[in-house]
N, C-alpha and C positions, 0 to 999 in steps of 0.2 A: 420634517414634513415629507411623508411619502410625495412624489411628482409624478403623477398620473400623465406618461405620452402616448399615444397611439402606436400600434407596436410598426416594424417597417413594411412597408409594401406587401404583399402574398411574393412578389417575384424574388424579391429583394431575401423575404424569408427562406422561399426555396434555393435558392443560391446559398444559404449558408451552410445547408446541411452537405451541398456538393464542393465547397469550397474547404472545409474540413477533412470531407473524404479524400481528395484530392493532396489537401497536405501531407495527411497520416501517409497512403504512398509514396510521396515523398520524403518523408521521413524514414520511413524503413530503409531505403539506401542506406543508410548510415549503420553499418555492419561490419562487425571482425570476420563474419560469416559471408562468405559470394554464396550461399545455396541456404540462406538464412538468416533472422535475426536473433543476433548476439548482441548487444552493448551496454558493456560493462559500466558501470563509475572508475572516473578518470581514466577511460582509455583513449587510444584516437578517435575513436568510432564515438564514443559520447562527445569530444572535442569537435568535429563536425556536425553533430545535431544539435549542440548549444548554441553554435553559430549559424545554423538556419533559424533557428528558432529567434533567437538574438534579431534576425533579418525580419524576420516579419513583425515581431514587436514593434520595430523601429516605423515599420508601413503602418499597421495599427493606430500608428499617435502617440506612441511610448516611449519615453528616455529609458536609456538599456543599460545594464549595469552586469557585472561577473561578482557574485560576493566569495567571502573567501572559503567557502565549503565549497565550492565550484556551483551554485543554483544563478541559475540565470534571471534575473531581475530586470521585467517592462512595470515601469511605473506612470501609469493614466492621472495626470494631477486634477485635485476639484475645483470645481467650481472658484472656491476661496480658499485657495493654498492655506497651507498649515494645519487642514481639518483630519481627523482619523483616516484609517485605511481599512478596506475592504481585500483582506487577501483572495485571490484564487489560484489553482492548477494543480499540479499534481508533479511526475517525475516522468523523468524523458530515460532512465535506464532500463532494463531488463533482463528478464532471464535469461538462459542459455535455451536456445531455439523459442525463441517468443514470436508470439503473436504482435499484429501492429496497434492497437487500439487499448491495452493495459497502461495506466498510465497516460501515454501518448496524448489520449482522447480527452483528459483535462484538460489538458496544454492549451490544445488545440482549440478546444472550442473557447478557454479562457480569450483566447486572443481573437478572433473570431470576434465574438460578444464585443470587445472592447474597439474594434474596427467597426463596427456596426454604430455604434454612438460616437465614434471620430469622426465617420464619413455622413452622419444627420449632424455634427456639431452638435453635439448634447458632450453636457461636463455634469458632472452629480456633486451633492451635497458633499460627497467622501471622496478621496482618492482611490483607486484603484491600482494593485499590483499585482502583474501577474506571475505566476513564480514555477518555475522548469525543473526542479529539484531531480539529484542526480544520482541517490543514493537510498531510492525507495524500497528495493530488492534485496540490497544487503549479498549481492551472488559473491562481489569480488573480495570483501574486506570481514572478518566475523564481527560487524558492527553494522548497524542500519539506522535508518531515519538520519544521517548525520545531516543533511542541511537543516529542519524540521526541527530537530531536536537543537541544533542552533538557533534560528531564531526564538524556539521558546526558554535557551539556558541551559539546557540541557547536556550537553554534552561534556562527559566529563577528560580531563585530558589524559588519560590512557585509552581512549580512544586513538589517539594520533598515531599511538604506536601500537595496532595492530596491523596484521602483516599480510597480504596476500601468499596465493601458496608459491609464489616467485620469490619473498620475502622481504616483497619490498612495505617499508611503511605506510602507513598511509596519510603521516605530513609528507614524507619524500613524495608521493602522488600529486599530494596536491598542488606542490613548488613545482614539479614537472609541469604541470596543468597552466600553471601560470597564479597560482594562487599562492596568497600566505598564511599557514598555518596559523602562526602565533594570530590572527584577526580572528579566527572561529571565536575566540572565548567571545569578541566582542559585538557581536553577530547577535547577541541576546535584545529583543526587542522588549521594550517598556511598554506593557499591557496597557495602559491608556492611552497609546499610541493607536491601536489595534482595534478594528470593531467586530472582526469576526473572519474565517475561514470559512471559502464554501468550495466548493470538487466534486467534478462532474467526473466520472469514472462506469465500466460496466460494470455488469452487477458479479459477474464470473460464478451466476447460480442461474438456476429455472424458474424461481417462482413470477419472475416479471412476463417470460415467454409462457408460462402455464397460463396467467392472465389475463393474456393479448394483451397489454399496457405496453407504450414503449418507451417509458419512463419511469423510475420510483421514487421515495423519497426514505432517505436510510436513517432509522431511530438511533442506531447504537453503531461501535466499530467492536466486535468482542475484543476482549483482552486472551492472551497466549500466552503460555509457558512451554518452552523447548526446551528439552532435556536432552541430554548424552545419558543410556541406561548400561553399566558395568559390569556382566557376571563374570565370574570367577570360579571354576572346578578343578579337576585334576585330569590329565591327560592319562591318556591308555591305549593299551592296543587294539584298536576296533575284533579283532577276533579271541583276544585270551580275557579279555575282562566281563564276565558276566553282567546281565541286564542290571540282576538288582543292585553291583556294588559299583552300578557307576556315579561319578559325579560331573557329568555331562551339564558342561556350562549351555551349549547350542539350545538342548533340548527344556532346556528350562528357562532359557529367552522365549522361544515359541511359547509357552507355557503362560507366561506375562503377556506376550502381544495377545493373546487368544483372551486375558483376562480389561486390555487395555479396551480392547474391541467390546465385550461385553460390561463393561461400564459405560463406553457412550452409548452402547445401544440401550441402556437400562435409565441412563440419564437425561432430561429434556433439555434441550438445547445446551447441548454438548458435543464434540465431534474430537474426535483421540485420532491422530493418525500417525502410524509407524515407516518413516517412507527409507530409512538407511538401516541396514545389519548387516554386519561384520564380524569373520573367525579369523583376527588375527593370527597366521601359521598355522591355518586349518591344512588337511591333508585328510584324503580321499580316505584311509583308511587309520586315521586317529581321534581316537572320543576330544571330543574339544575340549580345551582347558579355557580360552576365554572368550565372549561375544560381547560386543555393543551394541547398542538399537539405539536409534534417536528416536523420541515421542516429542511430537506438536499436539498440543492440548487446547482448545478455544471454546470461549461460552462468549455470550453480551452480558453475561451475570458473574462476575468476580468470586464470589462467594460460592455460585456453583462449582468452577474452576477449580479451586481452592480444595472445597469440599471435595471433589471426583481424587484430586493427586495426593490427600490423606488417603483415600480407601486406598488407591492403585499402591502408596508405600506400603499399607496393609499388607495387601496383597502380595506384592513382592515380596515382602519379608516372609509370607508365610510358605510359599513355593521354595524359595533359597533353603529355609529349614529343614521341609520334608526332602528336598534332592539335595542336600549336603553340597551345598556350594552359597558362596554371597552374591550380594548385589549393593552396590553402590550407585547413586545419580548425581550428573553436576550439571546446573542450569547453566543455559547458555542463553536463555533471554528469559525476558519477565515485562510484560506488558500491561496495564489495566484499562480494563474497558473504558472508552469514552461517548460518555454520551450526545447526542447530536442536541442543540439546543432548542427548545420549544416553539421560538420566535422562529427560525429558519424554517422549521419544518412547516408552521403554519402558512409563512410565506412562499414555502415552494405549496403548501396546497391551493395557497389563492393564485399562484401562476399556471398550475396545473388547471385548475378549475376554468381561470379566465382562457385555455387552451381548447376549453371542451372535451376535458378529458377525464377520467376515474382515479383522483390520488388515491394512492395505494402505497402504504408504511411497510417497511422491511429492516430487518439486520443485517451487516454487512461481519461475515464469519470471516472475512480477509482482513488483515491488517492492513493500514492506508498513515499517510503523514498525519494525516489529523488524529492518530493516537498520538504524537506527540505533541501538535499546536492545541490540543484541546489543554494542554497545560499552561496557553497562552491567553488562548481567546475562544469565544463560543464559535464551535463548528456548526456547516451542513455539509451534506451530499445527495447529489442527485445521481441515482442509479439509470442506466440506459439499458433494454433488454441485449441478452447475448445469445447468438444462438446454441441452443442445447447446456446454455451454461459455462462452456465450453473456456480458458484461459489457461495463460502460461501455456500456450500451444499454439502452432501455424494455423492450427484450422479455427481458432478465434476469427468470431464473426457480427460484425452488427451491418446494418442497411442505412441507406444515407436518408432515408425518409425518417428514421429512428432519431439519428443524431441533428438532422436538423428541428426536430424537435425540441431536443435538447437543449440544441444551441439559441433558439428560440425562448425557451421557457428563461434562459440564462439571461438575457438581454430585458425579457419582460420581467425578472424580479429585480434585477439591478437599476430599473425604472421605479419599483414600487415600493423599495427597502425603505421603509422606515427605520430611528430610533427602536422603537418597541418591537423590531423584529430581534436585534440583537441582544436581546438578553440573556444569559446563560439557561 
């Protein structure tokens, strides 16, 4: 039965959007970087944000727990012990010079919300966990999602032994860490355990700020394919080899980026982007003989995805032909869209609504944990406006009247969740 409370105080609500703000600055201390945020999965710097965060759980109402992918575990018990769980949060790691609020801002408001019903004495139908996960990024290790993809099974064990570019493992991380590897397998949680994941995150687009909303409610997470792209020509003399007999790898990577670019521009919800290329033993005055480009490829439509990186092989194969050189590609991830569950979203519309506010439905073009727990349990997410869009950057920005909205709407559907909210 949904249990209808009055939501807390006007002051009590105001305070929670500055009590968040207030963390997330505090949070950021936690840096490799003294003129920035840096923090990686399993470094020191992530090891003292678990532990603040571990800290306030604890204030919250929460038993705290380290599981062995290193995600930090507050578990809110219900009303009637032994009943389902209600995952939330997101992941406390980051890029290299980040922004505070990526990530972070799940956390935070997860825990938040849940100290908000500790300190009214309110216990719900379900338990509640709130979950700090450390490896959302994927910067340190060529693997990601690994807590996420832990508790939904996911993880397969050559994961353990990928290497940083230091070359260390990443079971050897995690037993530094204080964890044990050999437990990830066992980290798989039994879906009728589970009632659903929800994640409060920014939206790291415009269309919430184009709308003045300062909140959304996100349909899909798209699915992604990254590639490593491989030409291959023959080296020459930048001055004795003629235009036409060259087989210029360089010039016919551009040739493909220019063709990657005009597929998503040609494609609806589609976004191609080339952000790495490299002339291995390039030299100021030799035809290159080989180039790499990574391509990031994302839709919320699988099938479009899919469909775009047949034509793009098309394509490459036929540029390699006419400039006499190859192209090879080797995926380095593969992700498929997950879609947000109909129950969540209707109930973040009825919170939004009981807010006095305009739900307003969006995709979410970033990958998030809940591509992998949606292999678990039905997902939501509430999107919070950012300025300009703006993430994976310092100049990441939200307002504390935004998130304590947020943090509000979070508190008032965790009052109203019904059964028939979670259904797939």
């Amino acid at each position: 039965m949904p249990h209808d409370r009055p939501l807390p105080h006007p002051s009590l609500a105001t305070c929670l959007g500055a009590e968040v703000m207030a963390r997330l600055d505090a949070l950021a201390r936690f840096s490799a970087d003294p003129d920035g945020l840096t923090r990686l999965y399993l470094t020191p710097a992530h090891a003292e944000a678990a532990r603040q965060v571990a800290a306030w759980m604890e204030e919250a109402g929460m038993s705290v727990r380290l599981d062995a992918a290193a995600t930090v575990v507050g578990r809110y018990e219900a009303a009637t012990p032994g009943t389902p769980t209600l995952l939330l949060g997101s992941h406390i790691d980051t890029v290299r010079n980040a922004g505070r609020y990526d990530g972070n801002l799940g956390v935070v408001t997860a825990i938040s919300a849940v100290k908000a019903l500790h300190e009214a004495g309110e216990r719900l139908p379900f338990a509640v966990e709130v979950l700090a996960f450390g490896d959302e990024e994927g910067v340190r290790f060529p693997v990601t999602l690994t807590g996420s993809r832990a508790l939904a099974g996911l993880v397969r064990p050559d994961f353990l032994e990928a290497r940083d570019r230091d070359g260390i493992s990443l079971a050897q991380a995690l037993r530094d860490f204080g964890c044990d590897p050999d437990g990830v397998a066992g980290l798989a949680r039994d879906p009728a355990s589970v009632l659903g994941y929800l994640e409060v995150h920014i939206e790291q687009g415009p269309v919430l700020e184009d709308a003045g909303l300062p909140v959304g409610i996100v349909t899909a997470i798209a699915g992604a394919s990254r590639l490593v792209v491989t030409v291959e020509g023959r080296a020459g003399h930048a001055g004795t080899v003629p235009m036409a007999l060259r087989r210029d790898a360089l010039a016919a990577a551009a040739e493909m980026v220019l063709a990657i670019e005009a597929e998503a521009n040609g494609t609806p919800d589609l976004v191609a982007t080339v952000g790495q290329i490299e002339v291995p033993r390039g030299a100021v005055n030799v035809i290159p003989a080989l180039t790499r480009f990574s391509l990031d490829l994302r839709s919320p439509s699988d099938a479009v995805r899919h469909a775009a990186l047949a034509r793009l092989d098309a394509a490459f194969g036929t540029i390699a032909a006419r400039r006499g050189v190859t192209v090879s590609r080797q995926g380095s991830y593969d992700e498929p869209a997950a879609s947000c569950a109909p129950g969540l979203m209707d109930a973040l519309s009825d919170g939004i609504a009981r807010l006095g506010l305009a739900p307003l439905r969006l995709a979410s073009g970033a990958g998030h944990d809940g591509l992998a727990l949606a292999g678990l349990c039905p997902i939501g997410m509430i999107f919070v406006r950012c300025a300009g869009g703006l993430s994976h950057s310092p100049a990441e920005s939200v307002t504390e009247a935004d998130v304590d909205v947020a943090t509000r709407l979070l508190v008032d559907v965790l009052r109203h969740l019904g059964p028939e909210s979670l259904r797939p």
